[in-house]
C-alpha positions as CSV (number, residue, x, y, z in Angstrom):
1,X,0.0,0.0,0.0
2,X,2.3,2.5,0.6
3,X,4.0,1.3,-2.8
4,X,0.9,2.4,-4.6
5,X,-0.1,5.3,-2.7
6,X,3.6,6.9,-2.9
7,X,3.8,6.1,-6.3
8,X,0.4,7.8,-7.1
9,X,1.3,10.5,-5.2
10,X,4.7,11.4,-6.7
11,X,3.3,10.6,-10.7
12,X,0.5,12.5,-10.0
13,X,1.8,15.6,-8.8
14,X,4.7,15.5,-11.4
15,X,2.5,15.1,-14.4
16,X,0.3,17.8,-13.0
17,X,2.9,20.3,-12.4
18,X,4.0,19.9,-16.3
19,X,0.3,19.7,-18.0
20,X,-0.1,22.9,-15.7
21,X,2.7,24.9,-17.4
22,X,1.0,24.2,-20.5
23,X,-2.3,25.0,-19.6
24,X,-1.2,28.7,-17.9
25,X,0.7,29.5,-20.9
26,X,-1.7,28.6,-22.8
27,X,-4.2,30.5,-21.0
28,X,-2.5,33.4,-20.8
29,X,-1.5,33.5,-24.5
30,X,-5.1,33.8,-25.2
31,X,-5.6,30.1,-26.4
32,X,-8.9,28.3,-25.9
33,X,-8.0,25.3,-23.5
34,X,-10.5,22.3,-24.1
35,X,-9.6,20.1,-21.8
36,X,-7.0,19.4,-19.2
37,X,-6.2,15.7,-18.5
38,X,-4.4,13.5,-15.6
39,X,-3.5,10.2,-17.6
40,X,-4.6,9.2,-21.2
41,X,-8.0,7.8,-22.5
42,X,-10.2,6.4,-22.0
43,X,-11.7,9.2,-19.3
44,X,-12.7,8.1,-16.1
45,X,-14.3,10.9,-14.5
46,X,-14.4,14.6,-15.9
47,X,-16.1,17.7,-15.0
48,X,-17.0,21.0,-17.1
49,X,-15.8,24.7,-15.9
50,X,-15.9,27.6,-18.1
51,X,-14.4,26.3,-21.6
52,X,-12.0,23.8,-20.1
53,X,-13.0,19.8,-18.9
54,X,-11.0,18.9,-16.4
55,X,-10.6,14.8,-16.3
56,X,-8.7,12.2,-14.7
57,X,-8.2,9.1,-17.2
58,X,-7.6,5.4,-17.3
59,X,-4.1,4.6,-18.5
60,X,-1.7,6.6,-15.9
61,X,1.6,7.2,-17.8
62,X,1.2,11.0,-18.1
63,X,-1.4,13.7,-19.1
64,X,-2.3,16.5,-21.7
65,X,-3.5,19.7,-22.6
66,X,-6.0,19.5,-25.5
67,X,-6.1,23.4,-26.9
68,X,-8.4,24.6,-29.8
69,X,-6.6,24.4,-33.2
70,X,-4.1,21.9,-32.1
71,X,-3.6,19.4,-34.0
72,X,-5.1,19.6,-37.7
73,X,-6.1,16.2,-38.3
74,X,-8.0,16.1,-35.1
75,X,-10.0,19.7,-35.6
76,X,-10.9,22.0,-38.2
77,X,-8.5,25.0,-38.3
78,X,-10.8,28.0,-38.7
79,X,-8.1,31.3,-38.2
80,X,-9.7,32.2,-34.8
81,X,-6.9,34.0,-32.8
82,X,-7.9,31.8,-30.0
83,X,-6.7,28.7,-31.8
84,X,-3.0,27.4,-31.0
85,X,-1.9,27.2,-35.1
86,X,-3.3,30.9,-35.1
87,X,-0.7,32.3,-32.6
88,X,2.5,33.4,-33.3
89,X,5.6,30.7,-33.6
90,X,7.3,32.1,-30.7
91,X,4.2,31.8,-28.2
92,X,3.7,28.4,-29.7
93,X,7.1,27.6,-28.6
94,X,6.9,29.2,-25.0
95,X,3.4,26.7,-24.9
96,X,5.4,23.9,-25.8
97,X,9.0,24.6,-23.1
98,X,6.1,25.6,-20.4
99,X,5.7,22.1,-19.4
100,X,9.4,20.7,-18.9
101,X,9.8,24.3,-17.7
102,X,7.7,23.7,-14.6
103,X,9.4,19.9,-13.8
104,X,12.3,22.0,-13.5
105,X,11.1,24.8,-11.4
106,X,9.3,22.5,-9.2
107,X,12.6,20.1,-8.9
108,X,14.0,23.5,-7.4
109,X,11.4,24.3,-5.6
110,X,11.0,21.2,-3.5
111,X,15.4,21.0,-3.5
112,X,15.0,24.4,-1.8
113,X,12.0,23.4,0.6
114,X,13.8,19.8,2.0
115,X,17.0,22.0,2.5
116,X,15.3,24.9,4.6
117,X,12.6,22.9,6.2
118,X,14.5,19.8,6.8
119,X,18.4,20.9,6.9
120,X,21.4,19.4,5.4
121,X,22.5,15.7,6.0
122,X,26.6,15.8,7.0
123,X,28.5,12.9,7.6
124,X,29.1,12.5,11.6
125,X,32.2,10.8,12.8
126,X,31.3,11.4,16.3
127,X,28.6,8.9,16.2
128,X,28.7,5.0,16.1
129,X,25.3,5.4,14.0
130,X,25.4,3.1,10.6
131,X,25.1,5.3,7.8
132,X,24.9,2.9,4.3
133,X,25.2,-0.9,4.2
134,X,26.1,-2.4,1.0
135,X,24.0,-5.2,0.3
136,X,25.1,-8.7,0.9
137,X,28.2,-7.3,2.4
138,X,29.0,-8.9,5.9
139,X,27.0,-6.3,7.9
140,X,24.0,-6.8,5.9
141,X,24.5,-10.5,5.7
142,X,24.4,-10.7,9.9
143,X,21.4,-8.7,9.5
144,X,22.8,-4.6,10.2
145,X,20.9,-1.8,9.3
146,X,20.7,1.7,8.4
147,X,20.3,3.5,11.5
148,X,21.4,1.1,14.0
149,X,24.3,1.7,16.5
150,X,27.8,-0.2,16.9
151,X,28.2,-0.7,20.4
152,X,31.3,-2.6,20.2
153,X,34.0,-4.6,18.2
154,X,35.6,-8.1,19.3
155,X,34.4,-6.8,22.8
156,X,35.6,-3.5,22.7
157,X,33.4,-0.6,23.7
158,X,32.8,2.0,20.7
159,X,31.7,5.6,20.9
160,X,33.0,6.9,17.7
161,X,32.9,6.0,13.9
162,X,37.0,6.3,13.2
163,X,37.3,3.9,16.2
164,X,35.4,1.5,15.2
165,X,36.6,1.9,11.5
166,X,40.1,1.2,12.7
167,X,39.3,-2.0,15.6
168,X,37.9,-3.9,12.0
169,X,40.6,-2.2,9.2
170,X,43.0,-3.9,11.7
171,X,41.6,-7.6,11.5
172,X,41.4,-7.9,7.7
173,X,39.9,-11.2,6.5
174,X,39.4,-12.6,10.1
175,X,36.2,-13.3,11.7
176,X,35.2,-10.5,14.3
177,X,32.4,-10.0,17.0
178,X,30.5,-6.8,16.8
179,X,27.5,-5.8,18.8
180,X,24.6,-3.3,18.1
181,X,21.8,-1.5,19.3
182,X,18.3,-1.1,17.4
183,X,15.8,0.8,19.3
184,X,15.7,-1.0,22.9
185,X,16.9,-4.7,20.7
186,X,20.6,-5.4,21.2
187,X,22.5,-7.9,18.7
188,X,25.4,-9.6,18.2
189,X,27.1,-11.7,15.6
190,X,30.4,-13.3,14.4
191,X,31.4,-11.9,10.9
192,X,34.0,-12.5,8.3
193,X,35.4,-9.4,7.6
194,X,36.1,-8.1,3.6
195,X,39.5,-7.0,2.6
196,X,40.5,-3.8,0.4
197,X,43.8,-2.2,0.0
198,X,44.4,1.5,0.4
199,X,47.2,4.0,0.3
200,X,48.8,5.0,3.7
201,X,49.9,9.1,4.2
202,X,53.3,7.6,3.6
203,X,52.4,6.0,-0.1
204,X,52.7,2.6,1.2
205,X,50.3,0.4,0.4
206,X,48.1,-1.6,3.8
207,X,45.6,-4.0,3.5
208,X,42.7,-2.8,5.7
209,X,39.4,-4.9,6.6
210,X,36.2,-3.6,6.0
211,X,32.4,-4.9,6.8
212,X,30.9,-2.9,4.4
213,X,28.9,-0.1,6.4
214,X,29.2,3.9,6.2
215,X,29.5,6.5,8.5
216,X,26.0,8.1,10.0
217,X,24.8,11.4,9.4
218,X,23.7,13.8,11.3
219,X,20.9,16.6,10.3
220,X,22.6,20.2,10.3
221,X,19.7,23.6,9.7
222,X,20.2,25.8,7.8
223,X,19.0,29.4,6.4
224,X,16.3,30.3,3.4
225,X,19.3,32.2,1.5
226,X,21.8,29.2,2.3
227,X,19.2,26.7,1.4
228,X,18.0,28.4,-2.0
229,X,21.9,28.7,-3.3
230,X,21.8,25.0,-2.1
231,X,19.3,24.3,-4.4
232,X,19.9,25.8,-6.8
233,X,23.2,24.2,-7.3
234,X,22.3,20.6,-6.6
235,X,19.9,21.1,-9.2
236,X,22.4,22.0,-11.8
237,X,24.5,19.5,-10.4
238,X,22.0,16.3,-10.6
239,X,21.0,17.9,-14.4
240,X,24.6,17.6,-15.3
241,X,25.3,14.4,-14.4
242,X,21.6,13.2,-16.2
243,X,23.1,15.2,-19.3
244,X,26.3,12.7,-19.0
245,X,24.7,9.8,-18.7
246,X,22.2,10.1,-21.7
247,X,25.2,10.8,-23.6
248,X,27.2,7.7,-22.5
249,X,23.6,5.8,-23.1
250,X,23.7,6.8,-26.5
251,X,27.6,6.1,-27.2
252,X,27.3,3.1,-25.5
253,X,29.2,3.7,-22.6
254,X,26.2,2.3,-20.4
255,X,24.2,-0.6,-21.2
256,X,20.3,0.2,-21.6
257,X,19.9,-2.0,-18.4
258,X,20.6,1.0,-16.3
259,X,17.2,2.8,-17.9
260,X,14.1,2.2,-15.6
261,X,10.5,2.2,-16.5
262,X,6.8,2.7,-14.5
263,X,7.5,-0.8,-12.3
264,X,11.0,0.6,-11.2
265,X,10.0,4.4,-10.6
266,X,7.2,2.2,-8.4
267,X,9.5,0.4,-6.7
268,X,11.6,3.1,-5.9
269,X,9.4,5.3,-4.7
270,X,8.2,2.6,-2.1
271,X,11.2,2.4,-0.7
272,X,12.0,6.2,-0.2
273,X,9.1,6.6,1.2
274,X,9.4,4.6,4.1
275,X,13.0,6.3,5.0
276,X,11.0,9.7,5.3
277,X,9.0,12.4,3.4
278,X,12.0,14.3,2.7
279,X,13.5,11.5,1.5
280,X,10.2,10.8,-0.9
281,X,10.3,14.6,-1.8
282,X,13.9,14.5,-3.1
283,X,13.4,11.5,-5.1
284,X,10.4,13.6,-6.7
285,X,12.4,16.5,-7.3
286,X,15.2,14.3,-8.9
287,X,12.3,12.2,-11.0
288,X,11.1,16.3,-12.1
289,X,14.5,16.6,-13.2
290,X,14.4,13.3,-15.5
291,X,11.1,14.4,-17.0
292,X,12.3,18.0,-17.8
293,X,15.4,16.6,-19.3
294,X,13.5,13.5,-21.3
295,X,10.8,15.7,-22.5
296,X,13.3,18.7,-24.3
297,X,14.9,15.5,-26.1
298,X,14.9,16.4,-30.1
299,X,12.3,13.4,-30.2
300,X,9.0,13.5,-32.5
301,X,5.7,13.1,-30.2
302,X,7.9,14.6,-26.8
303,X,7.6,18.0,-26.3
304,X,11.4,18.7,-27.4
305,X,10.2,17.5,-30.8
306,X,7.8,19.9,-31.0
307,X,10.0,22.3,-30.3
308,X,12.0,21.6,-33.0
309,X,9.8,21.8,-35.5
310,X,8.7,25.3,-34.7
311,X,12.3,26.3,-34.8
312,X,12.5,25.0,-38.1
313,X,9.2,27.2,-39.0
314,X,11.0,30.4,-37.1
315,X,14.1,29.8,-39.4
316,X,12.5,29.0,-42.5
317,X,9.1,30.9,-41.9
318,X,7.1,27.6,-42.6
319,X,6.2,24.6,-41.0
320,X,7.4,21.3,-41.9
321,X,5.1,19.1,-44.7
322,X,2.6,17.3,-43.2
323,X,4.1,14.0,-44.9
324,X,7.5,15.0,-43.1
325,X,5.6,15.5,-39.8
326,X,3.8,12.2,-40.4
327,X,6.8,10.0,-40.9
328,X,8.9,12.0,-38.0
329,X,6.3,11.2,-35.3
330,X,5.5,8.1,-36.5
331,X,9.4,7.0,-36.1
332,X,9.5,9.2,-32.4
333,X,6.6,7.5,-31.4
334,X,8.1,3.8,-32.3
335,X,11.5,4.6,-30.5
336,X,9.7,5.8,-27.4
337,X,7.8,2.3,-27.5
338,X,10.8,0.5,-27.8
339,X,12.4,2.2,-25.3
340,X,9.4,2.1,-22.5
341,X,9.0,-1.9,-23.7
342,X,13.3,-2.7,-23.1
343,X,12.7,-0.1,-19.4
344,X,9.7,-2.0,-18.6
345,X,11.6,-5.2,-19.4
346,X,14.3,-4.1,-17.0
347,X,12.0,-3.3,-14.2
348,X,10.3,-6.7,-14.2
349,X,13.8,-8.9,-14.6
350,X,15.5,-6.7,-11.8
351,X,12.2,-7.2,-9.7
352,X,13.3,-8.7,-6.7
């Protein structure tokens, strides 16, 4: 349940934030809205105000903005200056960008809110508090957690993460006892400890052992002004690193594996959601981020294709043919199914 309800909650407000830059644009370029829709049909339940229906539909993969004039083989284009096609090609345009343009704002707009209403996760070394476990590591294998507290190593009392972190880097390879705390529950197992090799201040190479767990964090506050620059730059930050990926993706430098679909933004969200609800918000604000990006992609039937084509009509001062359009979103809308079908694919064979 709190899979679904997560899940419906983060979708939902996503695809909502983008149809609504659409539909203010829209609205405020003078263009007749005739309908405003969460999911795609069939409708499930709609309801009438002014000009515009507002609706919720079936099949929940995203949402649109019907305006008057739209599309040409759906409507008959008449010349009213309320129609989209009868508007100029730069406030088409601004239409179009309105709707990644909100994911964005809103991704900074929630990074900015978790920051200042939250406060700023900093590693804490003066804590026995486990921050990460790597899976099937020895700690997770023994059954630590997240959030539980080290109490001691091969019997040694522990009040600190560096002394703890060196009591196991000394035993590398062997098998070592280590209590901990959960709540009120106390634990304790035998382990067999991992072995890495690092490089000393002296450039000598030592063999340390490790049992595969992170330091804690603790939550620092912080300021509007401090937490707005803060957002600001992680949002830049996370879009660059999106930006890199996509381009190893499509040189090959990552396999398609790594690209998740509905059952994996599901999962996901499930399991964010029970760490906190500014965990939950960050991962929306990241997800914002991957629609903005995905939608301003050059590709026919996304909004970046669209956007394309009118800056082909402001450069040449005409549109392209309609038997150009027809073949270009015909081949966008086949790679986007392909692509959903190989995500989806990878969501159900990495379902645990």
């Amino acid at each position: 349940m709190t899979t679904l309800l997560s899940t419906v909650f983060v979708l939902g407000v996503l695809i909502f934030v983008h149809e609504l830059g659409h539909f203010l644009v829209a609205k405020w370029a003078g263009i007749k809205v005739e309908r405003f829709s969460l999911g795609f049909p069939p409708k499930m339940i709609g309801k009438t105000v002014g000009e515009t229906e507002y609706c919720l539909s079936w099949v929940p993969l995203g949402g649109y903005v019907k305006m008057a004039g739209e599309n040409p083989e759906e409507s008959e284009i008449t010349g009213d200056p309320r129609e989209f096609m009868s508007k100029s090609v730069g406030t088409r345009f601004w239409v179009i960008a309105a709707g990644p343009l909100m994911n964005f704002v809103a991704a900074v707009l929630i990074f900015i809110g978790v920051l200042w209403l939250h406060g700023r996760d900093v590693p804490d070394p003066n804590s026995v508090i486990v921050g990460p476990v790597i899976e099937d590591g020895p700690a997770d294998q023994v059954g630590i957690q997240s959030g539980d507290a080290i109490l001691a190593v091969d019997h040694v009392p522990v009040d600190s993460f560096p002394q703890m972190a060196s009591l196991i880097h000394a035993r590398p390879g062997d098998s070592i006892w280590v209590a901990w705390e959960r709540g009120e529950d106390l634990y304790s197992a035998k382990l067999q400890t991992m072995t890495d090799t690092v490089t000393t201040e002296s450039g000598a190479d030592s063999v340390i052992g490790l049992i595969g767990v992170g330091m804690g964090f603790r939550t620092e506050k912080v300021g509007l002004g401090e937490a707005i620059v803060g957002g600001v730059g992680q949002t830049f930050a996370i879009c660059g690193e999106m930006i890199k990926f996509l381009g190893r993706l499509a040189s090959g430098g990552v396999s398609i594996k790594m690209v998740s679909g509905p059952v994996g933004i599901a999962r996901i969200a499930g399991q964010v959601a029970q760490e906190g609800w500014y965990v939950l918000l960050n991962f929306m604000a990241v997800l914002s981020l991957n629609l903005a990006i995905l939608n301003i992609l050059p590709v026919p039937v996304l909004d970046g294709g669209h956007l394309l084509f009118h800056a082909y009509e402001a450069v040449t001062g005409r549109p392209p043919s309609d038997r150009a359009l027809q073949v270009l979103m015909a081949g966008g809308l086949a790679a986007i199914i392909t692509l959903m079908l190989f995500a989806i694919t990878n969501d159900i064979w990495l379902c645990p």
